[in-house]
C-alpha positions, 0 to 999 in steps of 0.5 A: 568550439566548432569542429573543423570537420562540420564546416560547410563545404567539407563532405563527410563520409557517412561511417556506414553505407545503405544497400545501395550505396554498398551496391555501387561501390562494388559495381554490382547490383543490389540482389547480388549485394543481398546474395553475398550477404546472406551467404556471409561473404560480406559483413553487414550491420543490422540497427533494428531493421536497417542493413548498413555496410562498413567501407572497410569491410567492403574493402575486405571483400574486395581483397579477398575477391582477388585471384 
């Protein structure tokens, strides 16, 4: 049975972002996205040597960032 969700021309958000694509979405640069990393302000996902990021953690952040 084909899954509807694979069907060309349907876009599938990856589950987990890169550094740049974290980057952009937060409109900031990627230095600052590692600064706010390795201070644990934003979750991160380590699988080996890659870092990736949750949208919903993201979000987090975001909400969190709100004055």
């Amino acid at each position: 049975m084909r899954n509807p969700a694979m069907s060309a021309g349907t876009p599938v958000s990856p589950a987990l972002l890169t550094p740049r694509q974290a980057a952009e979405r937060l409109a900031i640069s990627p230095r600052k996205l590692w600064a706010l990393t390795a201070s644990g302000e934003v979750a991160s996902v380590r699988i080996g040597r890659a870092v990736r990021y949750d949208a919903a953690d993201l979000a987090d952040f975001i909400e969190r960032a709100k004055q």
